[in-house]
C-alpha positions as CSV (number, residue, x, y, z in Angstrom):
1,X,-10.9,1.7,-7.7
2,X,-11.5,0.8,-4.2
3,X,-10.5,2.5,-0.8
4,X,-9.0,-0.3,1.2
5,X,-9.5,0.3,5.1
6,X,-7.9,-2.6,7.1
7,X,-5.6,-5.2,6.8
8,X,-8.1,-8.0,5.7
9,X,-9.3,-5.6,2.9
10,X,-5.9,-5.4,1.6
11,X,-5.0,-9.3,1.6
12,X,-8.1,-9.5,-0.5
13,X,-7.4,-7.1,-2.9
14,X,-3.9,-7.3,-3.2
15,X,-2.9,-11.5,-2.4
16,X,0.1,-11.6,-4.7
17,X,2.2,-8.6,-2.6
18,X,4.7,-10.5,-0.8
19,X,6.9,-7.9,1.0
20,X,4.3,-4.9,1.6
21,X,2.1,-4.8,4.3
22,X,-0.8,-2.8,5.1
23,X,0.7,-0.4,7.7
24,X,3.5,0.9,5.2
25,X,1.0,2.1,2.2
26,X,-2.0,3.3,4.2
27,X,-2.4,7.2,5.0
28,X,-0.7,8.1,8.2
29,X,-3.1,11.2,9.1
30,X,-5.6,8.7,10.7
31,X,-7.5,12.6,11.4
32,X,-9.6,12.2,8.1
33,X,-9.6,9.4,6.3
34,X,-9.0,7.1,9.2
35,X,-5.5,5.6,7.6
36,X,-6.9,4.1,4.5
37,X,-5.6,3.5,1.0
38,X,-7.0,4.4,-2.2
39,X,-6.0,1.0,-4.6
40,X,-6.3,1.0,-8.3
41,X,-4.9,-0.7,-11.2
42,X,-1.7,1.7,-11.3
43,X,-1.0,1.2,-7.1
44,X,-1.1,-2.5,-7.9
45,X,0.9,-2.8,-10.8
46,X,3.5,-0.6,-8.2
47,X,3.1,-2.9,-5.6
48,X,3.9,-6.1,-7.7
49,X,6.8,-3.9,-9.5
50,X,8.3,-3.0,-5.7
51,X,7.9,-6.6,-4.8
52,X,9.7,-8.1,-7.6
53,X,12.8,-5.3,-7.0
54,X,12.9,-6.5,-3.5
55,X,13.5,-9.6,-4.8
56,X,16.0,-9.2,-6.8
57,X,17.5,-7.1,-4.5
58,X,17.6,-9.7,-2.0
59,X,16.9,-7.3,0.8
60,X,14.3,-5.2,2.1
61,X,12.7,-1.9,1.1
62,X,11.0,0.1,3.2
63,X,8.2,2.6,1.9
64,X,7.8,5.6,4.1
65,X,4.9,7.4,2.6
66,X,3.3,6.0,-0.2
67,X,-0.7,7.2,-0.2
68,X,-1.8,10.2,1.4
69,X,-5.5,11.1,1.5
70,X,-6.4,14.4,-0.6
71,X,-7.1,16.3,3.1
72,X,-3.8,15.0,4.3
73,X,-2.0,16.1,1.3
């Protein structure tokens, strides 16, 4: 398990998602956990699954909130 903080963090940890980028998965509360993203085996096996339905749905998805740090929650 890793908490991924940045954009570079998340191209190294995750080089096979496609379609996803870092701003749509991070926490949005930015007050305590400074918009991070807690990545395990389960939130990348979800990230590959949502990039292989966006392509076989041949257009985009767009995730809206998809972590939330336990204070934001």
């Amino acid at each position: 398990m890793s908490i991924i903080r940045n954009v570079s963090e998340y191209r190294e940890h995750c080089p096979d998602v496609k379609y996803f980028n870092f701003n749509e998965i991070m926490c949005h509360c930015r007050h305590y956990c400074g918009g991070s993203f807690l990545l395990n085996e389960d939130s990348k096996k979800f990230l590959k699954t949502m990039d292989e339905f966006r392509v076989f749905l041949g257009k985009p998805i767009y995730l809206t909130n998809l972590y939330r740090c336990p204070q934001h929650n």
